[in-house]
TIVO-85602 format. One record per residue: x, y, z of N, C-alpha, C, O in turn. Coordinates in nm, 2 decimals, always signed. Layout:
! residues N
> X:Y:Z:X:Y:Z:X:Y:Z:X:Y:Z
...
This chain:
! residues 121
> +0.34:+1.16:-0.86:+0.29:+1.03:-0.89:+0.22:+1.03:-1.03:+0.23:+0.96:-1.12
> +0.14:+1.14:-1.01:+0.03:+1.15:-1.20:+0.17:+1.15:-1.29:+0.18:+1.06:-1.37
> +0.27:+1.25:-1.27:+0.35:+1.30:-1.34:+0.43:+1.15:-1.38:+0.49:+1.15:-1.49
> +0.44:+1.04:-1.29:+0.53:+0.92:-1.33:+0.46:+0.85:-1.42:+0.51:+0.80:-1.52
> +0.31:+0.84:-1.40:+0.22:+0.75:-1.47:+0.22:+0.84:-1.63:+0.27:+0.78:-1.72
> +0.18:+0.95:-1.64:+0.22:+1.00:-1.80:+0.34:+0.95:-1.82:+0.35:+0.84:-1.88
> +0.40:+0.99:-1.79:+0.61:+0.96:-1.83:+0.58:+0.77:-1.85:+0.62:+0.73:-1.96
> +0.53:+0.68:-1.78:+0.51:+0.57:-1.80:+0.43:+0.55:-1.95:+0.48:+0.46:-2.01
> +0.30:+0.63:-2.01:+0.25:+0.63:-2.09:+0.36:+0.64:-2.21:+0.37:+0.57:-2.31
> +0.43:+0.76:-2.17:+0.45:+0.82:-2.31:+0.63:+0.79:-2.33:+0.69:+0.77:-2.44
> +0.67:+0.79:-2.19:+0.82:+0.72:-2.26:+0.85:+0.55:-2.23:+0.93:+0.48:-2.29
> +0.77:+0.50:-2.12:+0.78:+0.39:-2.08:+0.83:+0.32:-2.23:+0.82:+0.36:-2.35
> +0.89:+0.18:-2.15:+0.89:+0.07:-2.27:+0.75:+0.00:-2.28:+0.66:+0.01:-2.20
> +0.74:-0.08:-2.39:+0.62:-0.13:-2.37:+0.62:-0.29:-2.36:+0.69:-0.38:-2.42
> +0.53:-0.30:-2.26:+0.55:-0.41:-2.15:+0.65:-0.43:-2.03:+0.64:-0.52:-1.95
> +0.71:-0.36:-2.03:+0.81:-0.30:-1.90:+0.68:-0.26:-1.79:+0.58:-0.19:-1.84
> +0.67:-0.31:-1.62:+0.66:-0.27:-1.53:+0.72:-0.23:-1.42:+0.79:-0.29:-1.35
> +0.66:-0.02:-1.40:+0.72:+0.01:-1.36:+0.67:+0.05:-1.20:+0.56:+0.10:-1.17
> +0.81:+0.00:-1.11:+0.74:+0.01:-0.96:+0.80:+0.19:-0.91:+0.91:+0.25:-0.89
> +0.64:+0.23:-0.91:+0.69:+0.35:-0.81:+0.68:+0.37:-0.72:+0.57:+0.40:-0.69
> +0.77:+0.37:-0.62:+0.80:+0.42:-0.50:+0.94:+0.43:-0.43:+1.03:+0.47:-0.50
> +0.98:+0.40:-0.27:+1.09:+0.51:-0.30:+1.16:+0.43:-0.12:+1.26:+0.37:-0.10
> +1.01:+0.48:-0.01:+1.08:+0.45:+0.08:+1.00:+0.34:+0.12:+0.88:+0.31:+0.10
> +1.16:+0.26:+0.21:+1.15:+0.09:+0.27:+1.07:+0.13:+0.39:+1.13:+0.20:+0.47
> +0.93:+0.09:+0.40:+0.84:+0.06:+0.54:+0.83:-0.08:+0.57:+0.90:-0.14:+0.48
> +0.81:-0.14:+0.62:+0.73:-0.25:+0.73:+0.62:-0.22:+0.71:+0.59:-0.10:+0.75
> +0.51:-0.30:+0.64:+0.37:-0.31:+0.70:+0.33:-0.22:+0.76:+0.29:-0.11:+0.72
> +0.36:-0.29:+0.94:+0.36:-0.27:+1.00:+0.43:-0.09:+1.10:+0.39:-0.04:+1.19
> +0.53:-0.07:+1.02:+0.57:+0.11:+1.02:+0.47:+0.17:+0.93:+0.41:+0.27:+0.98
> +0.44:+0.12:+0.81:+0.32:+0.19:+0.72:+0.22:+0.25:+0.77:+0.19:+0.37:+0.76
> +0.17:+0.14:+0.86:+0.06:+0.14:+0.90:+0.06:+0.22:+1.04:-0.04:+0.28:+1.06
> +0.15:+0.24:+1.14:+0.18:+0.30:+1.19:+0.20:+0.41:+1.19:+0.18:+0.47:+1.30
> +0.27:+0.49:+1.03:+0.25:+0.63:+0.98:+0.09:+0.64:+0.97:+0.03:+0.69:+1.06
> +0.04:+0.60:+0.90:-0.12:+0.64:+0.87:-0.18:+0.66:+1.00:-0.23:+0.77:+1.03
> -0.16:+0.55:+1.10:-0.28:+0.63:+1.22:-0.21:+0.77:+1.29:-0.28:+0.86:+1.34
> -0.05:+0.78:+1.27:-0.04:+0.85:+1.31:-0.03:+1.01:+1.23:+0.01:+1.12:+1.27
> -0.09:+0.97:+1.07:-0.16:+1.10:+1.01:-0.27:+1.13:+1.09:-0.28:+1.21:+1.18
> -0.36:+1.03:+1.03:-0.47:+1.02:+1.13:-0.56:+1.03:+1.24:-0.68:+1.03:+1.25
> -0.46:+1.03:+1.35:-0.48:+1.05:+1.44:-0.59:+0.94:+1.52:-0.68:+0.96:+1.60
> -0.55:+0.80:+1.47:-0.66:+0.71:+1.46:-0.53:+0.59:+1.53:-0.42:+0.56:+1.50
> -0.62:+0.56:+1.64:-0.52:+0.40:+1.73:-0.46:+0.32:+1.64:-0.52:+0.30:+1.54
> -0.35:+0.26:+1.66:-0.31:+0.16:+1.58:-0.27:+0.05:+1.69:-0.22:+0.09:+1.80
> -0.29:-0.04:+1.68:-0.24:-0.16:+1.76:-0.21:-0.32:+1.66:-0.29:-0.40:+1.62
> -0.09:-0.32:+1.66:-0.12:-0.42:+1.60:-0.09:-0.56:+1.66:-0.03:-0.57:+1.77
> -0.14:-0.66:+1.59:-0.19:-0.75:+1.67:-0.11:-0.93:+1.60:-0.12:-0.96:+1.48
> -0.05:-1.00:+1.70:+0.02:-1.10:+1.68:-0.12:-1.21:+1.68:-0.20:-1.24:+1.78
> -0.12:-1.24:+1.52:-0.21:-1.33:+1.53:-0.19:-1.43:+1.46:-0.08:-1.44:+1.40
> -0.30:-1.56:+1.46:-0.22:-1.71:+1.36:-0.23:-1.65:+1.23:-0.32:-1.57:+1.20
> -0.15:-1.68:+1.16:-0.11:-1.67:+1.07:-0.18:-1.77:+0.99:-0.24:-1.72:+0.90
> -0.17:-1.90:+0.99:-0.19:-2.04:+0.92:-0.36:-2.02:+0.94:-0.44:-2.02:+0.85
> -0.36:-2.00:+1.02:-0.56:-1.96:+1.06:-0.64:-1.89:+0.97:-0.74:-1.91:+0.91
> -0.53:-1.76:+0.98:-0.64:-1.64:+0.89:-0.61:-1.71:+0.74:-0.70:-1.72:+0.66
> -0.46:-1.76:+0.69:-0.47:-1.82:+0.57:-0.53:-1.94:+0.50:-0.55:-1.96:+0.38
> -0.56:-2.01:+0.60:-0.65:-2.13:+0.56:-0.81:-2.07:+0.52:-0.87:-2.12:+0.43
> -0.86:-1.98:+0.60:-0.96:-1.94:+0.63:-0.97:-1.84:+0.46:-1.07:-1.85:+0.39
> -0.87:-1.78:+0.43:-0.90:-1.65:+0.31:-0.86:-1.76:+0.16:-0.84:-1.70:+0.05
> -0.85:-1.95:+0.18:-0.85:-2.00:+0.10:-0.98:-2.03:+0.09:-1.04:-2.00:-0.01
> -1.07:-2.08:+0.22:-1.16:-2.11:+0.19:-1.26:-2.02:+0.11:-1.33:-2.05:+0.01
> -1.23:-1.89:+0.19:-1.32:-1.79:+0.14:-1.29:-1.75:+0.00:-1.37:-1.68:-0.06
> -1.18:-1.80:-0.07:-1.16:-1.78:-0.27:-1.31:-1.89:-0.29:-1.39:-1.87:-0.38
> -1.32:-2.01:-0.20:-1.41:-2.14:-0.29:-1.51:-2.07:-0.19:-1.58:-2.16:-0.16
> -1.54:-1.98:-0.14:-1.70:-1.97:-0.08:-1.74:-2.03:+0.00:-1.87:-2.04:-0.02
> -1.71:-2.08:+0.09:-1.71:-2.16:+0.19:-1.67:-2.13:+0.32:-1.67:-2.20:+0.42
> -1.62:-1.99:+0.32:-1.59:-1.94:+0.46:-1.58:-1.75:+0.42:-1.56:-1.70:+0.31
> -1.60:-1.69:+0.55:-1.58:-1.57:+0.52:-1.50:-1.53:+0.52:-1.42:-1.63:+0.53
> -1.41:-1.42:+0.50:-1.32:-1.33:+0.43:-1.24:-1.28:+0.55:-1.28:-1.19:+0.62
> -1.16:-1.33:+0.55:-1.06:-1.31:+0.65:-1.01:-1.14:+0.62:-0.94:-1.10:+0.72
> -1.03:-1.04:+0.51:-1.01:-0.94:+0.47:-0.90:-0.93:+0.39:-0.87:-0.81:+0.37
> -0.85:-1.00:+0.34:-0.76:-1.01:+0.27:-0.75:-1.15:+0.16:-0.84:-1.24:+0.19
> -0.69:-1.18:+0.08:-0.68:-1.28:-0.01:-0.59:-1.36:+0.01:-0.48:-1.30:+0.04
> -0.58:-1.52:-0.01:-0.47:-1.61:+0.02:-0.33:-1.52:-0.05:-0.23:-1.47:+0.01
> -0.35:-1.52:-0.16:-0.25:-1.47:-0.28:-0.14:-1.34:-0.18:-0.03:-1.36:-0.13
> -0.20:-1.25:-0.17:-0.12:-1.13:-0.11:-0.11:-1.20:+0.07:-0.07:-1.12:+0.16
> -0.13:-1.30:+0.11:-0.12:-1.31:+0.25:+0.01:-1.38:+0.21:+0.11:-1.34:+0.27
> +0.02:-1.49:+0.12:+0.13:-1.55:+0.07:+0.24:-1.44:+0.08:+0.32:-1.43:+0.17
> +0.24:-1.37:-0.04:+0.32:-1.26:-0.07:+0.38:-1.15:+0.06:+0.50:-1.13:+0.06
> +0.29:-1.11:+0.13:+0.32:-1.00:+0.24:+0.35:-1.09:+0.39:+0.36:-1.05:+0.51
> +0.34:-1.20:+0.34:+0.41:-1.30:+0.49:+0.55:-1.24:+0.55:+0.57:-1.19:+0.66
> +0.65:-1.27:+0.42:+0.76:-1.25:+0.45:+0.78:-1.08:+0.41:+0.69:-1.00:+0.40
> +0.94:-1.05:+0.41:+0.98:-0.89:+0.39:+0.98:-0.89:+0.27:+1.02:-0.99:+0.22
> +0.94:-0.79:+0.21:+0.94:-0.79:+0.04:+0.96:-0.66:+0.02:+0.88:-0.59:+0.08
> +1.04:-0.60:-0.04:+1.13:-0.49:-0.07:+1.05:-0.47:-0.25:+1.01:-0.56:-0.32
> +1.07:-0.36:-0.28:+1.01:-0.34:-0.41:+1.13:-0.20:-0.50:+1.15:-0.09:-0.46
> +1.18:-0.24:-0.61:+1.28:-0.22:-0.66:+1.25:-0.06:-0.76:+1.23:-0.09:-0.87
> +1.24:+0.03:-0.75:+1.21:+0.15:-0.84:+1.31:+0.22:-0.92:+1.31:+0.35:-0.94
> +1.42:+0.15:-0.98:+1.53:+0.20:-1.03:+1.50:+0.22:-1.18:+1.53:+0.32:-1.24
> +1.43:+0.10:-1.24:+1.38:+0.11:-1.37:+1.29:+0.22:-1.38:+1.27:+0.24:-1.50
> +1.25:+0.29:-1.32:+1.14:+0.38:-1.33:+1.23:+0.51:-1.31:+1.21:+0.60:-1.39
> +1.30:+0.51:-1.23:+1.43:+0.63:-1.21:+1.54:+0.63:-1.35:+1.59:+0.73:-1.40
> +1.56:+0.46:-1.42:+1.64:+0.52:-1.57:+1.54:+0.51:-1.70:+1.58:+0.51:-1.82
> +1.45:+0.50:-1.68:+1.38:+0.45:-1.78:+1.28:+0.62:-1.81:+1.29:+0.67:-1.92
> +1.19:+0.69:-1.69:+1.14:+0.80:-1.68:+1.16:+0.88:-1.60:+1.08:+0.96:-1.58
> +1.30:+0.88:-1.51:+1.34:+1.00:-1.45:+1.23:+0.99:-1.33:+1.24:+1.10:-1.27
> +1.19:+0.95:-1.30:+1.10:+0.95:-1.13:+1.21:+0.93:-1.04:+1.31:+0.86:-1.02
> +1.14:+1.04:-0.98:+1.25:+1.05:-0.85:+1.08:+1.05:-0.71:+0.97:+1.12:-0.71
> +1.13:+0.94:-0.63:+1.00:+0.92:-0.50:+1.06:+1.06:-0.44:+1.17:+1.11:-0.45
> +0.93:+1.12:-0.37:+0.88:+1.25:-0.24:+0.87:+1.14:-0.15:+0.87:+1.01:-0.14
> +0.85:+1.26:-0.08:+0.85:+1.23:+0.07:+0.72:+1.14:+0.12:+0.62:+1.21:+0.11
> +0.70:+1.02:+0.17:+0.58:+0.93:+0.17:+0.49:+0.98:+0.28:+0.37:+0.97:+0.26
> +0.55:+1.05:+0.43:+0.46:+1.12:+0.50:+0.39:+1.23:+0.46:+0.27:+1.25:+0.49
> +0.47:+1.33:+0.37:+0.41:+1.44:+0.30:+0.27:+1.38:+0.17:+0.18:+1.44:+0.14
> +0.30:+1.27:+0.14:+0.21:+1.25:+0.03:+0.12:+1.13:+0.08:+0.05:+1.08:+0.00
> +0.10:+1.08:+0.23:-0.02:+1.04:+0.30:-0.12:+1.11:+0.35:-0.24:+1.08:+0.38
> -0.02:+1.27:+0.37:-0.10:+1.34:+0.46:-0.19:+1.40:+0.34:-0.31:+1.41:+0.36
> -0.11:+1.45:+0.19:-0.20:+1.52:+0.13:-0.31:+1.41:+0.09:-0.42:+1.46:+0.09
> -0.32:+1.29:+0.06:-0.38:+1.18:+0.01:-0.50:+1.21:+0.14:-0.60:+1.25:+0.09
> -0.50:+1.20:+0.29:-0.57:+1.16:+0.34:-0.66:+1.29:+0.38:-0.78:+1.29:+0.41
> -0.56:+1.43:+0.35:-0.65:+1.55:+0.36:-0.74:+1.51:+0.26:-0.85:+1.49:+0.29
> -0.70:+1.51:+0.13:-0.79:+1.51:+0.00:-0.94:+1.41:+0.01:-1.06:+1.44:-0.02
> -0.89:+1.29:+0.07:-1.05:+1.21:+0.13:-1.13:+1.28:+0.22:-1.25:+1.26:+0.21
> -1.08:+1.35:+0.32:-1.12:+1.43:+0.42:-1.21:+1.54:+0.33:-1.33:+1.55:+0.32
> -1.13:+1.62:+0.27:-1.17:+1.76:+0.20:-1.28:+1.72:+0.11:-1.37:+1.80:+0.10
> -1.30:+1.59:+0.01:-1.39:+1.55:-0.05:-1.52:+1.47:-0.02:-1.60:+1.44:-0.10
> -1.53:+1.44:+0.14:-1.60:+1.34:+0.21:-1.63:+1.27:+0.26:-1.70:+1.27:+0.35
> -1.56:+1.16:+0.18:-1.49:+1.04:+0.18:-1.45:+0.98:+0.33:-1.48:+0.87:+0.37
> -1.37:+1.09:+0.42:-1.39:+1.08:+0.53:-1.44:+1.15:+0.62:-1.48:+1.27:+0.59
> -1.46:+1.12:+0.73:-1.51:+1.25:+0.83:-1.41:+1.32:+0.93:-1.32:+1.25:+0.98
> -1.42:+1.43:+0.97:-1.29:+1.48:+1.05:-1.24:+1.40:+1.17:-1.29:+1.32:+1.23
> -1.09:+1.46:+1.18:-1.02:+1.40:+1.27:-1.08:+1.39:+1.42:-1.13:+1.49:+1.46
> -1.08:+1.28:+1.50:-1.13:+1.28:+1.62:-1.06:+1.39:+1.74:-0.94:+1.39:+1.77
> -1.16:+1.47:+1.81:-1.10:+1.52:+1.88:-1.14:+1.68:+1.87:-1.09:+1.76:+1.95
């Protein structure tokens, strides 16, 4: 991934954005890999929708708390949204790794640095 972001520096076009990544998750599979790096419960949970978004509008004007997320990306991550990395494959040669392999080193490295505390158990 450093290796794409130079290559974006130095051969990118300019003003061209480029999407890295590689493999199609679900949210909801995403998130599902991580606890299961982690070793941490995952449940997820069928909830209003229109609720938490009304609520993370108010909370842009201050007037309500923070549903944890922002109207903007609740808008956006409602539906399936697929994200395209081909320009990044002709443009700088990035080729996506393996996303389990590069969660796990991501979440050892917060581990190893402190960031987090060891696995339960």
């Amino acid at each position: 991934m450093a290796d794409a972001h130079v290559q974006a520096l130095t051969r990118g076009v300019l003003g061209r954005r480029y999407i890295l990544g590689g493999t199609h998750l679900s949210f909801q599979a995403f998130l599902a890999l991580v606890a299961d790096i982690t070793q941490s419960p995952f449940e997820a949970k069928v909830s209003d929708y229109a609720h938490y978004y009304y609520q993370a509008l108010l909370a842009e004007q201050g007037v309500a708390p923070s549903p944890g997320v922002d109207a903007y990306r609740m808008r956006v991550f409602k539906h399936h949204c697929y994200f395209d990395a081909s320009l990044a494959r002709r443009d700088l040669g990035y080729e996506s790794g393996d996303i389990r392999l590069a969660l796990q080193r991501a979440y050892d490295w917060y581990r190893q640095e402190g960031f987090l505390s060891a696995r339960p158990g």
